[in-house]
Each structure stands twice: as C-alpha cells, then as structure tokens.
C-alpha positions as CSV (number, residue, x, y, z in Angstrom):
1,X,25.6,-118.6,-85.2
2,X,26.3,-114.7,-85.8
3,X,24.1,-113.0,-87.7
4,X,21.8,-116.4,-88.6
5,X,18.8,-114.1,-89.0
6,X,19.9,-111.5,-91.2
7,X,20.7,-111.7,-95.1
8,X,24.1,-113.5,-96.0
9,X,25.8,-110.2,-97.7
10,X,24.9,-108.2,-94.7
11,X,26.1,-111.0,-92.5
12,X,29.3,-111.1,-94.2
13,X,30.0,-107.2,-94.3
14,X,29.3,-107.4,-90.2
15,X,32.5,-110.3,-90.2
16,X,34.8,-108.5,-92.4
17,X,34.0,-105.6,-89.5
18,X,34.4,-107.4,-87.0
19,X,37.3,-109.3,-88.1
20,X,39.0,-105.7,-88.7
21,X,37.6,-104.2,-85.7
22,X,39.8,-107.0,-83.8
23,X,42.5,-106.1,-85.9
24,X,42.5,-102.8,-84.9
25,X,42.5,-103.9,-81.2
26,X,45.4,-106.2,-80.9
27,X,47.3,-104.4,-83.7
28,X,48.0,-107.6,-85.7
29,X,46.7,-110.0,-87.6
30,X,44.4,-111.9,-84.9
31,X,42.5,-113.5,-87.6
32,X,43.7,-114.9,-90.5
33,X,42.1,-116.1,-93.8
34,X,43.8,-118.8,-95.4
35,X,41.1,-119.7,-98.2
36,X,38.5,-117.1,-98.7
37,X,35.8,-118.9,-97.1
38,X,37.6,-119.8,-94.3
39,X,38.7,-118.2,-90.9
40,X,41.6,-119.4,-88.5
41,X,43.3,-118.1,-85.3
42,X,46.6,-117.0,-86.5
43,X,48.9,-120.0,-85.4
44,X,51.8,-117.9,-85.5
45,X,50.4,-116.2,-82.5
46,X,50.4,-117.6,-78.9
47,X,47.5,-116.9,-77.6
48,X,46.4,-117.4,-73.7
49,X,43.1,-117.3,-72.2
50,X,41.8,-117.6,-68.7
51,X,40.0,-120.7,-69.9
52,X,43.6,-122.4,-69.7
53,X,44.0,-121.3,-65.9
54,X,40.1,-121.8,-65.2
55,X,40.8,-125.8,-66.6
56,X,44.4,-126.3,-64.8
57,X,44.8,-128.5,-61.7
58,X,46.6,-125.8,-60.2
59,X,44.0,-124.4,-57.6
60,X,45.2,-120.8,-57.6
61,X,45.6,-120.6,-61.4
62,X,41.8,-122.1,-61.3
63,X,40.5,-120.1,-58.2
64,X,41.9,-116.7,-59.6
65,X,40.5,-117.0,-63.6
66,X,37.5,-116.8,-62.8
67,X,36.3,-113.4,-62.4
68,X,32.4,-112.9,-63.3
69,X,30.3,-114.5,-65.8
70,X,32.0,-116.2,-69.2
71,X,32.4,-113.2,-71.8
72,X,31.2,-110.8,-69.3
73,X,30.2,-107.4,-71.5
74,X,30.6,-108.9,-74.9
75,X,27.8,-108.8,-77.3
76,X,27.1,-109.1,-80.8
77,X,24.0,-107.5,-82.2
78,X,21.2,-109.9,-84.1
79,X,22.8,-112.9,-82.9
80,X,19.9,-114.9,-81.6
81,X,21.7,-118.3,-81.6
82,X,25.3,-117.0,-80.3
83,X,23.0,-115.2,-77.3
84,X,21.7,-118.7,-76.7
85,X,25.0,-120.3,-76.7
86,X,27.0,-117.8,-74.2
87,X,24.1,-118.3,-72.0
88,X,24.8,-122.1,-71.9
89,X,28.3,-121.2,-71.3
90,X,28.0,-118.9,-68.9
91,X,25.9,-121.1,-66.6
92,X,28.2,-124.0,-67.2
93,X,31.4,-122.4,-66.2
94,X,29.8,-121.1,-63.5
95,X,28.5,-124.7,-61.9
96,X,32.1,-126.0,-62.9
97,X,33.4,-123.0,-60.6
98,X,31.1,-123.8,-58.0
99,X,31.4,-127.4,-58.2
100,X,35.5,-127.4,-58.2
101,X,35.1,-124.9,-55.1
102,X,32.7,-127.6,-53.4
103,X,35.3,-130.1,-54.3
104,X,38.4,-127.9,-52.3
105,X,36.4,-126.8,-49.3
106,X,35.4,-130.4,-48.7
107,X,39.2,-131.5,-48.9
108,X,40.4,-129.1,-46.6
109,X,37.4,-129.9,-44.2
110,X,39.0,-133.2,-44.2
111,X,42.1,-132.3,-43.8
112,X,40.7,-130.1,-40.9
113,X,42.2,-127.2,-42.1
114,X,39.1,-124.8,-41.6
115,X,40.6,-121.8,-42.7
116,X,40.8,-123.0,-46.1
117,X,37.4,-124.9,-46.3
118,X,36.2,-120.9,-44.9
119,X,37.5,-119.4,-47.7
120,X,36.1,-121.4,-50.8
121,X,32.7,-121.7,-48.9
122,X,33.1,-117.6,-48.7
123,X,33.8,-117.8,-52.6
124,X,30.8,-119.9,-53.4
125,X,28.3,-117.7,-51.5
126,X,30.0,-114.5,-52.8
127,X,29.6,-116.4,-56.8
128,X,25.8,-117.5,-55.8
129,X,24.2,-115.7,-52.7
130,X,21.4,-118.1,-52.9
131,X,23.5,-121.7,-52.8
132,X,21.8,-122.4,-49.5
133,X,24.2,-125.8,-49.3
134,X,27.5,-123.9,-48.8
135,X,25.6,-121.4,-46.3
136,X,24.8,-124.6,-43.8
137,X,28.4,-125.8,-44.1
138,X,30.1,-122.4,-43.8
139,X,27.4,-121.7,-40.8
140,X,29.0,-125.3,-39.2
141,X,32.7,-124.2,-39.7
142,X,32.5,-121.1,-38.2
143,X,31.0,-122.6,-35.1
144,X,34.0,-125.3,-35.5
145,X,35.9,-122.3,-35.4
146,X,34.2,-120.0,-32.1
147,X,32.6,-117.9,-34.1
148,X,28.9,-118.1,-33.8
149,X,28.2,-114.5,-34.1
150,X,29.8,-114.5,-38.2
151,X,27.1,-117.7,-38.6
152,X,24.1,-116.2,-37.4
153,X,25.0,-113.3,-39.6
154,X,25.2,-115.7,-42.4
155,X,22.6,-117.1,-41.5
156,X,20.4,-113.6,-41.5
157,X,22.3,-112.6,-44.6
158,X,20.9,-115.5,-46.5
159,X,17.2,-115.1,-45.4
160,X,17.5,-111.6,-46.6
161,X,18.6,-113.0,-50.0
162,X,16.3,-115.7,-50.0
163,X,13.5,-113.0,-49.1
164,X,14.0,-110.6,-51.7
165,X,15.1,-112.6,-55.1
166,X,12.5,-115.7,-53.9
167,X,9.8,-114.5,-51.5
168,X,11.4,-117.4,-49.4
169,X,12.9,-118.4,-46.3
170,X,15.5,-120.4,-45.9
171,X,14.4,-124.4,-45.8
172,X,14.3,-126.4,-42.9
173,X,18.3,-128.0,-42.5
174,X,19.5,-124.4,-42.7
175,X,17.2,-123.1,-40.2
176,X,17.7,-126.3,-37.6
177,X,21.4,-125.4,-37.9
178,X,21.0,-121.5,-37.2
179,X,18.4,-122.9,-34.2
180,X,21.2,-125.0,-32.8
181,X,24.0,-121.9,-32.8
182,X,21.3,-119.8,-31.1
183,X,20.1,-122.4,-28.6
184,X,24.2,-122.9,-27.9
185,X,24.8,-119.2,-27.4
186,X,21.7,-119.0,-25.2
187,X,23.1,-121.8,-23.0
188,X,26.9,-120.3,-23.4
189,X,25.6,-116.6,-22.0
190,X,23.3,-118.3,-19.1
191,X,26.7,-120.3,-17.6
C-alpha cells in the first residue's frame, strides 16, 4: 500500500526510515517490531486520536475533531495505492461530518431552537460552499429568525460559488425561496 510500485529492498529501507523518522518525532518507541516481519503500535502506549472524538456521541467532542480534510498535509512519496485510499477517506469522513451536522441542525429545528439549527447549517456551508441543501434551510431559518437581509446574502453568496467552481446558478427550490424573502421584503418596505 506504501511503496507498491517500487522494488521490495528500496521499499523496506523507506519503512525502516520512516519508522525512525516517527521515532525521532515522538521521542519513543511509537512502533514496535515484535517479529521481524511484523509492525505493531506499541501497546504500552496510550494513544488518542481525533478519530475517537470525531466517532463519540458527544456532539462537541464530534463537532470540534474535525478540523479539515482526514490527514490533512501528510504524504508519502510513490505511494499510488495509499494516495488512492486517503482520498476515499477523506471524502468519507467528510460526508459523515456533513451528514452528522444534517442530523443536529434538523434536531434542533425540531426542537425549535433556531440558534442551534443556525449554527450547524453555518458549519456545513463553511465545510462545503456548494451543499446547496443546507443553503435553502439556513436561507428559511434566518427568515424564521427576522433576518432576511443575512438570507439574501446567502443566497448571493452561493450563486457566487455556484458561478465560479460550476458555471452554474443555483437550481430552481433555492431560487423560489430567495424570490419569496425578496417578494416579502418588497411587501414589508411598501407597508
């Protein structure tokens, strides 16, 4: 999965580098080798990760791990098949991120507390500028919440987006909705 394309000898000098390199990092034993062909975590050593938090069912341990893409900044050179494999992962932990936030804005919508259900949709749109879905629903609970000048901005914030990564607009629900604010406003300044 590491060096699958290069020569076994030069693929085993690059993990007895890397195994030291990580040594040299932490300052102990990270890595252990209890047989010489195999390699094992060092059970002696607790070791955390934000994957613990990012899999909890407490929602600020979840909401806080995540912080950018899975292994953000970590590469390892002529490794066709691990390159394939972070991808994966990185576009699964983000759904799951984006699904779980769907999942609490939707609770606290019905448990009409807006302020929260504002907040995740915030965080999905700030994780994917172009998840058109949370824009409509954050565009509907600002209105909920008298503030129809933060959804038209949304609203024109998202066509932007939509404009310069697609060469699209924004489809027809989304632009019905931002009709109806304006239309409201319209009627709102006239009384």
């Amino acid at each position: 999965m590491l060096w699958g394309g290069i020569d076994e000898d030069t693929a085993r000098k690059n993990l007895r580098n890397a195994v030291y390199i990580v040594k040299k990092i932490f300052g102990q034993e990270i890595i252990i080798s209890p047989q010489r062909s195999l390699l094992i975590l060092n059970p002696s050593i607790e070791i955390k990760t934000d994957l613990q938090d990012f899999n909890s069912d407490d929602e600020n341990l979840f909401v806080n791990s995540y912080r950018g893409e899975f292994l953000e900044g970590f590469v390892v050179k002529d490794a066709e098949v691990f390159d394939e494999w972070l991808l994966n992962r990185k576009i699964y932990y983000k759904n799951q991120f984006i699904k779980r936030l769907y999942l609490l804005m939707h609770k606290y919508i019905r448990e009409n507390k807006l302020s929260k259900a504002i907040k995740y949709g915030e965080l999905i749109i700030q994780n994917d500028k172009l998840e058109e879905k949370a824009y409509r629903t954050l565009m509907k609970l600002y209105c909920r919440e008298n503030l129809s000048s933060k959804a038209i901005d949304l609203y024109n914030n998202l066509k932007e987006a939509l404009k310069n990564e697609l060469g699209i607009v924004p489809d027809a629900k989304t632009t019905y909705i931002f009709n109806e604010i304006m239309d409201k406003q319209r009627a709102d300044s006239s009384n």
